[in-house]
FIMI-260975 format. One line per 10 residues: for each residue x, y, z of C-alpha. Coordinates in nm, 3 decimals. Each point is the difference from the previous one (the first is absolute). Example, Ala and Ser with C-alpha at 12.3 -4.5 7.8 and 13.67 -1.06 7.14 Angstrom:
// residues 2
1.230 -0.450 0.780 | 0.137 0.344 -0.066
END
This chain:
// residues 465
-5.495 -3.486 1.018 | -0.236 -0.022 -0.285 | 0.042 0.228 -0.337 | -0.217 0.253 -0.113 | -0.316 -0.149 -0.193 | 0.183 0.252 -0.314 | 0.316 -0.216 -0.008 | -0.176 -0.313 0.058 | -0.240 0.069 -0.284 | 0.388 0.074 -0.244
0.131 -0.254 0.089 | -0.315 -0.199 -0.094 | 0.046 0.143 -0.348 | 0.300 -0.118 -0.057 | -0.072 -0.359 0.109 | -0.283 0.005 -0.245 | 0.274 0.069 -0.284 | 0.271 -0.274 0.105 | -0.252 -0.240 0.033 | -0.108 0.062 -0.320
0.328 0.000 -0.153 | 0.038 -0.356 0.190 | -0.304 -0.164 -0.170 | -0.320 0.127 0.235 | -0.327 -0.036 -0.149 | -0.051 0.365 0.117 | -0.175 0.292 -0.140 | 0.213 0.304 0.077 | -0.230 0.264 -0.047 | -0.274 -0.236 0.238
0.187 -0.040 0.249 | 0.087 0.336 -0.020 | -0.279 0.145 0.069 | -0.058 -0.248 0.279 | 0.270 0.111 0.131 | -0.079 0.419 -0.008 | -0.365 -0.161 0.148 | 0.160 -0.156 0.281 | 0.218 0.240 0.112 | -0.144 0.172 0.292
-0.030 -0.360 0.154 | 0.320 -0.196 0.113 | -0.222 -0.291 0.061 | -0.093 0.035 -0.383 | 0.385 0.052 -0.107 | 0.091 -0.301 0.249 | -0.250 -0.230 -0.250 | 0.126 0.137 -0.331 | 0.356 -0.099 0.144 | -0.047 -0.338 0.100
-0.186 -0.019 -0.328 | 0.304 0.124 -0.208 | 0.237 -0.270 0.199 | -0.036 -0.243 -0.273 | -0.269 0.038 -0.224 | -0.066 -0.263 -0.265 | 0.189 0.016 -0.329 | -0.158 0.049 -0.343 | -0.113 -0.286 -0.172 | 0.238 0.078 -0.317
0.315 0.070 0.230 | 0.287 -0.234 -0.169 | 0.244 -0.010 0.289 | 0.018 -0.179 0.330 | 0.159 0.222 0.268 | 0.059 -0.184 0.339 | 0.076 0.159 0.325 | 0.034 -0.311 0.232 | 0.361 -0.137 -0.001 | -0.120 -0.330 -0.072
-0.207 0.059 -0.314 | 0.267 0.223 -0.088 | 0.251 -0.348 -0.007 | -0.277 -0.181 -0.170 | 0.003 0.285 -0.314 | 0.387 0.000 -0.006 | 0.251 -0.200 -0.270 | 0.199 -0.039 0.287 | 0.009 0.106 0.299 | 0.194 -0.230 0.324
0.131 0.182 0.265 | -0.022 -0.317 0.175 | 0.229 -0.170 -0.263 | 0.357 -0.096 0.059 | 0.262 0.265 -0.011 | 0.384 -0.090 -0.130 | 0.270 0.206 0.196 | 0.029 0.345 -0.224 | 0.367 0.147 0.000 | -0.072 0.160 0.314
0.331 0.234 -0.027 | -0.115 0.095 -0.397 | -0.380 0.065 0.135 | 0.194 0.260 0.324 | 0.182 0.170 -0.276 | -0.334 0.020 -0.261 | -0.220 0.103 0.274 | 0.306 0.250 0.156 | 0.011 0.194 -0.423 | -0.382 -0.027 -0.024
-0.050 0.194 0.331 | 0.203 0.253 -0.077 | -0.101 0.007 -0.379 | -0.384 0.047 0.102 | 0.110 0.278 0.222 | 0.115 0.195 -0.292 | -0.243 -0.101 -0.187 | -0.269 0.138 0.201 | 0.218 0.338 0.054 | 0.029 -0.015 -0.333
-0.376 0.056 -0.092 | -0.087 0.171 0.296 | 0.030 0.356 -0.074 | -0.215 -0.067 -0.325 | -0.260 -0.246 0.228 | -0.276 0.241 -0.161 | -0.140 -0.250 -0.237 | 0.153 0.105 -0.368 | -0.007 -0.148 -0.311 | 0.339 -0.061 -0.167
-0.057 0.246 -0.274 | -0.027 0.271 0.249 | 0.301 -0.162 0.203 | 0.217 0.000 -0.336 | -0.122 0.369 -0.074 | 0.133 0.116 0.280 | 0.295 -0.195 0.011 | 0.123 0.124 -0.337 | -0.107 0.359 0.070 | 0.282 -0.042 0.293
0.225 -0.183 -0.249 | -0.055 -0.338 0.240 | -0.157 -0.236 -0.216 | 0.015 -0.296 0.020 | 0.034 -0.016 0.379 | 0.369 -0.111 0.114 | -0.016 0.159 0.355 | -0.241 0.110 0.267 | -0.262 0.275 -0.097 | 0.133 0.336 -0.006
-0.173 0.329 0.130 | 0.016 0.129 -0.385 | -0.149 -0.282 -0.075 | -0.285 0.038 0.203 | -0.043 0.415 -0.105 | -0.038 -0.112 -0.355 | -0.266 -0.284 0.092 | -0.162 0.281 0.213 | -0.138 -0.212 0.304 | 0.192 -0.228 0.262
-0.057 -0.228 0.275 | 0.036 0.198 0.353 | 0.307 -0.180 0.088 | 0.209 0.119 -0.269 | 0.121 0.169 0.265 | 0.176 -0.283 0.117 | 0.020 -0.219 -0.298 | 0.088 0.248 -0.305 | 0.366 -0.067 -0.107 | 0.116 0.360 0.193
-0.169 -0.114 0.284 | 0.084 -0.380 0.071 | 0.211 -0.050 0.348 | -0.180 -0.355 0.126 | -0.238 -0.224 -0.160 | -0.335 0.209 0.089 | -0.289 -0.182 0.209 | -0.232 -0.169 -0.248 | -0.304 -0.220 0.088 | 0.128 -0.272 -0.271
0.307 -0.050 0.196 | -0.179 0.016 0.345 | -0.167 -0.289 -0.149 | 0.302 -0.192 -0.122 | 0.135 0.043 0.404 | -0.326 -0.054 0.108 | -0.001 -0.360 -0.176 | 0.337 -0.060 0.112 | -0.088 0.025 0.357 | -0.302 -0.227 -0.045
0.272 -0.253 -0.140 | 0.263 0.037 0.299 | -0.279 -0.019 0.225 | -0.270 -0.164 0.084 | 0.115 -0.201 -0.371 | -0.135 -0.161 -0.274 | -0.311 -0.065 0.234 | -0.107 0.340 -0.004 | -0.407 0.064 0.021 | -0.178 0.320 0.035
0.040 0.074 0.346 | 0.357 0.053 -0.127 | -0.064 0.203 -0.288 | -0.258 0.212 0.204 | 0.264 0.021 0.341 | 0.314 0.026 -0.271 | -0.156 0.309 -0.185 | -0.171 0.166 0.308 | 0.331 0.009 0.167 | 0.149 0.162 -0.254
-0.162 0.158 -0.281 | -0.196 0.371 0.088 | -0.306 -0.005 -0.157 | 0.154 0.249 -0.263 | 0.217 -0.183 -0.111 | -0.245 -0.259 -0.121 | -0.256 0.077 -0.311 | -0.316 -0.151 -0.117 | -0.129 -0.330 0.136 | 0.341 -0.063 0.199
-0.107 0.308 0.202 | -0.378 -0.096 0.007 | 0.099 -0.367 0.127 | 0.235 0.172 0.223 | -0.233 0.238 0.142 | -0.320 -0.224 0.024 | 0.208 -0.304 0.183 | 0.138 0.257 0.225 | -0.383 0.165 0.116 | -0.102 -0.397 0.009
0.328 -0.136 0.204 | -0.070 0.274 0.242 | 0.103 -0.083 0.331 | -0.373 0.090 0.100 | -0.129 -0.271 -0.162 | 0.349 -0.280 0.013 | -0.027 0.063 0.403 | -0.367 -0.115 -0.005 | 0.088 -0.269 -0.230 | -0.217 0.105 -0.260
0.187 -0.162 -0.280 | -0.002 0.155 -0.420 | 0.000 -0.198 -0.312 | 0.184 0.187 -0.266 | -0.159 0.070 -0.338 | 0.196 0.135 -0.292 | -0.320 -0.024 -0.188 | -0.194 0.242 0.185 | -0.001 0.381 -0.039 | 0.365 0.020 -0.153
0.021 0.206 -0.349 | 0.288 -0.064 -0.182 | 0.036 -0.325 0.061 | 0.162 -0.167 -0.342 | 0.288 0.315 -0.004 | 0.382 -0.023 0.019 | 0.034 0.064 0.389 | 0.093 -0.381 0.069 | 0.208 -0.048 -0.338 | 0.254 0.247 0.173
0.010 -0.238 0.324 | 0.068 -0.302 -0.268 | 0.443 0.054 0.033 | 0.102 -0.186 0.313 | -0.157 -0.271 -0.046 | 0.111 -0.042 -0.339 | 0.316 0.110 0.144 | -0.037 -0.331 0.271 | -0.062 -0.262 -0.245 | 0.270 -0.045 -0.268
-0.136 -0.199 -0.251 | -0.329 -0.120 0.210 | -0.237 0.200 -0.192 | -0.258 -0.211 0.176 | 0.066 0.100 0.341 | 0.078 0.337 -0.115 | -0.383 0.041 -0.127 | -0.152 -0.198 0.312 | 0.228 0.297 0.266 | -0.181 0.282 -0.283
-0.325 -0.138 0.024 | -0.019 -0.024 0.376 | 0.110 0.395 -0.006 | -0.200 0.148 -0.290 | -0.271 -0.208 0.139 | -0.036 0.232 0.292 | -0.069 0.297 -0.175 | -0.091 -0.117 -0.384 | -0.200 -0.250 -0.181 | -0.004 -0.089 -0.364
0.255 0.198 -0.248 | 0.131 0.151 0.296 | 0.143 -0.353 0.164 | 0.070 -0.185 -0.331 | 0.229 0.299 -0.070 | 0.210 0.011 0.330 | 0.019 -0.406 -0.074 | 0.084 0.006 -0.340 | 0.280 0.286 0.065 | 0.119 -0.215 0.303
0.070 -0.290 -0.214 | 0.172 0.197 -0.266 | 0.231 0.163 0.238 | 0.067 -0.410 0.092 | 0.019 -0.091 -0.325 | 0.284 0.265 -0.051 | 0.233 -0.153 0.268 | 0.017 -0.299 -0.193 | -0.016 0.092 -0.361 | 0.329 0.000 -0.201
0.105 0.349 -0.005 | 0.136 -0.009 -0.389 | -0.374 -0.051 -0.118 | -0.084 0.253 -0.241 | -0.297 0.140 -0.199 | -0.316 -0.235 0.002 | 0.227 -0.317 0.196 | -0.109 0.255 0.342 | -0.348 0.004 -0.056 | -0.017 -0.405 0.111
0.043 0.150 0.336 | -0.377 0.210 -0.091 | -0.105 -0.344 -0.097 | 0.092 -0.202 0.266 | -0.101 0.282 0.247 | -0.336 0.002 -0.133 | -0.054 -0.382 0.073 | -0.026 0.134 0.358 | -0.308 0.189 0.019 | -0.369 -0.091 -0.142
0.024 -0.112 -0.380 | -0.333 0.165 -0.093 | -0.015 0.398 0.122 | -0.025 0.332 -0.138 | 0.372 0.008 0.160 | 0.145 -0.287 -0.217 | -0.190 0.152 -0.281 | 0.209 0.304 0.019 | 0.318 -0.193 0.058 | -0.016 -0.238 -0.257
-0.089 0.264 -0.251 | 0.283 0.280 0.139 | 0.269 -0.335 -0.061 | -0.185 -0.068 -0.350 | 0.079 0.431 -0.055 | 0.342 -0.016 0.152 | 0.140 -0.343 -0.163 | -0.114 0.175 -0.365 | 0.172 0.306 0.076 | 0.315 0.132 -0.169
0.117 0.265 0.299 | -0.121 0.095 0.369 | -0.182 0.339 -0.173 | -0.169 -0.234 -0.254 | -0.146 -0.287 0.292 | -0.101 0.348 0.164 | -0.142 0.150 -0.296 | -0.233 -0.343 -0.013 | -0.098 -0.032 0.361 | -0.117 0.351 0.057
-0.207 0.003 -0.303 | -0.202 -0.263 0.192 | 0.031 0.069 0.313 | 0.051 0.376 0.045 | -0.304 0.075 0.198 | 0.176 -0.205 0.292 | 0.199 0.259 0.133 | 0.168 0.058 0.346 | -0.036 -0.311 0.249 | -0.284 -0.162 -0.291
0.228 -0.364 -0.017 | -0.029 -0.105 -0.338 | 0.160 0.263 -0.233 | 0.276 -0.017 0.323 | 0.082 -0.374 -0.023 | 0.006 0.031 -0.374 | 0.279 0.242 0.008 | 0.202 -0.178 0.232 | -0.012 -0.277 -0.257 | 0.115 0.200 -0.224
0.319 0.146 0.243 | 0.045 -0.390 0.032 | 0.081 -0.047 -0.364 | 0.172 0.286 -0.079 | 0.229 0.123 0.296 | 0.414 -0.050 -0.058 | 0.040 0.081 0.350 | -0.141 0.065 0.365 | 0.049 0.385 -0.087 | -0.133 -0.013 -0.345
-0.279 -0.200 0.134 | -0.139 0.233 0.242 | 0.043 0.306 -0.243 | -0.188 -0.163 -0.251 | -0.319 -0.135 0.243 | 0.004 0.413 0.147 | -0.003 0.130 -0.355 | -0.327 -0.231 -0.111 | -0.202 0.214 0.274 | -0.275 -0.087 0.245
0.058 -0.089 0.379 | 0.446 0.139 -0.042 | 0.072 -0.133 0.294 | -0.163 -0.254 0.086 | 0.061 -0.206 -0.336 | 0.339 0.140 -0.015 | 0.098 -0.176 0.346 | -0.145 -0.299 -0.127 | 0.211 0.030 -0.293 | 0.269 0.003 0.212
-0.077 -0.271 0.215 | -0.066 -0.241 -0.335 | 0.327 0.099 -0.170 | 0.208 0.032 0.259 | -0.116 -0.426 0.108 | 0.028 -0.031 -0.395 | 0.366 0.150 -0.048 | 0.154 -0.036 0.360 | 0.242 0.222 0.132 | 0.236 0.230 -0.205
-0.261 0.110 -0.264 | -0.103 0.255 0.149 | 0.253 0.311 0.013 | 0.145 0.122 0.313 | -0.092 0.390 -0.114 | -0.375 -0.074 0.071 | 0.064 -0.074 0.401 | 0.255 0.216 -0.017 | -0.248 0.345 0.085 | -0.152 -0.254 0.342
0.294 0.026 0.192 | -0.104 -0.308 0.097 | -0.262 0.128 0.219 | -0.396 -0.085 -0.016 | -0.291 0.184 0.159 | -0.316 -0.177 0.047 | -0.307 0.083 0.225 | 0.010 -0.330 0.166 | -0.069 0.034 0.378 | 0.119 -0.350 0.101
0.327 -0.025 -0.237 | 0.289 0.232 0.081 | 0.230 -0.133 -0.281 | 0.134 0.309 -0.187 | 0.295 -0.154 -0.117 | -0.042 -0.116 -0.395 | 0.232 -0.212 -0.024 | -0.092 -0.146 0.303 | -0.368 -0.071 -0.051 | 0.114 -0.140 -0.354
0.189 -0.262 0.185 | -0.289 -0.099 0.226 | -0.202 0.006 -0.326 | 0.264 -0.221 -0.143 | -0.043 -0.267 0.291 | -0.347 -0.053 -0.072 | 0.064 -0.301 -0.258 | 0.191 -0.167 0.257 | -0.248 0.030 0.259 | -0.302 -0.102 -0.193
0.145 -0.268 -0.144 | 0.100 -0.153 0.348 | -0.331 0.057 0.145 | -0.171 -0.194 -0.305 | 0.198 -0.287 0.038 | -0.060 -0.013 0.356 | -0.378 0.026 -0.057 | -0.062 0.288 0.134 | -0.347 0.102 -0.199 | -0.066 -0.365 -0.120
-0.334 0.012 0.157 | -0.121 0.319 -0.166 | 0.043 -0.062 -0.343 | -0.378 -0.161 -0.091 | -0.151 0.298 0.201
END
């Protein structure tokens, strides 16, 4: 049940450099060599470990990053789950969350046969080599012979190709969050997350520290040790590389999806997920996208230009005021507000923030600023977050999700569900919804139940935890 002393001493390494990137006080080449010294001792590895679970910041570090919910209230603007919430339109929210469902779907077919982390100069180069630039459609197999490299389920996803909406591990996790809400609720903990995901997700369907959480719970919840009562305290800070990337972001929908116009709540539901697997960047993100996706049920739909980005602003009042996180986002909206067109606010962000690419956060939420403030419609709107690059589909069905809470239904044109036939595969072992249409309208009800549970108390008692 242990790794090899080899893997143990990688994933060391690459501790060392997110720690770093977080603030350590850490010598990289030290502890590297520590590291090489200790490795034919897991006893020795074991120490460098627990040593690398939180090691003290540098003196100079500007930024102050909490992890525990409670510290992260404290560093907010504003952030009340708690606080009283006024009866949304409940039949407006069914219909938002019904055309943001469905819109994040194609969004995420959208960029899937291109989820190969491109640049949108080599995205546009291909796409005028096939005469399909700028994007109006889903990615065509000529398309992907002039770019000259494709995700392996093009097979199912190119334009030829589509027949259902393909299995994808951001929509697992949109389901997967849905079932949390239906049941056991609001109060979900991580028992639930752990029993939710174990029930359903195979382990290859999961990637970075979503698979390492799911794989070291499940060697620590072993019935060996449960039936002998031996009991485990889980520790997102120990041993997990990758820890601050976009794998909870893409779990951030339903619960945006649940709380129209409670971008409060919204954030407190992200938190509690992201929580389980991230820390840092990687939880103020699923937050911050949670409360946007609120934000959009409520916004007036006839904003335009720089009036959307007060949903950025007010979105950002829900997650700590002073990180490397609201850095980026307040200077991607500073980009985005002074830009004339999508290609321009672009052109600015990846100048800055090219070197994160695929799953890296920042250059990811800066873009989807920019889709904010530029899309005419749901359709529009995913085509132009694909064609800035990066993580395709996993931004693009975010995208989708945003838009289609910020347009509502009918802005998104029936020829991009057409190619479904209203069927959805997913690797879920617990779910046996295949109907789209269907699991949009149980998507759709989420609002409704949320709400009522809220206002009947149901997670009153967890909110200062």
């Amino acid at each position: 049940m242990l790794i090899r002393k080899s893997h143990l001493k990688h994933v060391l390494k690459r501790i060392v450099s997110q720690r770093i990137e977080q603030g350590s006080d850490i010598n990289e080449s030290e502890f590297s060599q520590r590291i090489e010294a200790a490795s034919g001792s897991y006893d020795a590895l074991y120490a460098i470990a627990v040593e690398l679970r939180s090691p003290t910041l540098r003196h100079d570090w500007p930024y102050n990053e909490p992890i525990a919910w409670e510290d992260i209230v404290e560093e907010s603007v504003h952030l009340k789950p708690q606080a009283d919430w006024g009866e949304p339109d409940l039949d407006a929210a069914a219909s938002n969350v019904r055309a943001a469902f469905l819109a994040s779907v194609c969004g995420c077919v959208l960029g899937k046969p291109v989820e190969i982390n491109p640049t949108l100069a080599e995205l546009k180069q291909a796409g005028e080599a096939a005469g399909e630039w700028p994007l109006d459609d889903y990615i065509s197999a000529p398309f992907l012979e002039k770019l000259g490299r494709r995700h392996e389920s093009a097979l199912q996803t190119s334009r030829e190709n589509i027949q259902f909406v393909a299995a994808d591990d951001d929509i697992h996790y949109t389901l997967i969050g849905m079932l949390l809400l239906e049941q056991p609720g609001l109060g979900f903990g991580e028992d639930d997350l752990y029993t939710t995901w174990s029930m359903n997700m195979p382990a290859l369907w999961t990637w970075g520290p979503e698979r390492t959480i799911l794989l070291t719970d499940g060697i620590n919840r072993h019935h060996i040790f449960t039936e002998q009562g031996i009991g485990y305290q889980h520790d997102v800070l120990f041993l997990n590389p990758g820890d601050e990337l976009c794998g909870a972001v893409i779990r951030a929908d339903a619960y945006g999806y649940a709380c129209p116009g409670n971008p409060d709540l919204a954030a407190w539901l992200a938190w509690k997920d992201a929580s389980f697997t991230h820390i840092k960047t990687g939880v103020y993100a699923t937050m911050f996208v949670a409360a946007v996706i609120a934000l959009c049920q409520s916004a007036d739909n006839r904003l335009r230009g720089n009036e959307r980005l007060e949903i950025v602003t007010e979105a950002l009042k829900r997650v700590p005021s002073n990180t490397r996180f609201s850095a980026v986002v307040r200077d991607a909206l500073a980009k985005v507000s002074a830009a004339g067109d999508w290609l321009s606010g672009y052109d600015a962000i990846h100048k800055d923030y090219h070197y994160y690419t695929h799953c890296m956060v920042y250059q990811e939420i800066g873009t989807l600023i920019n889709t904010l403030k530029f899309a005419d419609s749901v359709h529009h709107g995913i085509c132009v977050q694909v064609s800035q690059g990066n993580d395709t589909d996993s931004f693009g069905a975010t995208a989708g999700s945003m838009l289609g809470c910020f347009f509502g239904p009918g802005h998104l044109d029936e020829r991009w569900l057409q190619p479904f036939n209203n069927q959805i595969r997913h690797s879920l072992a617990d779910f046996h919804e295949y109907d789209l249409s269907t699991v949009a309208e149980r998507m759709a009800m989420l609002p409704d139940r949320v709400y009522r549970e809220f206002k009947a108390g149901g997670a009153a008692s967890q909110f200062d935890q």
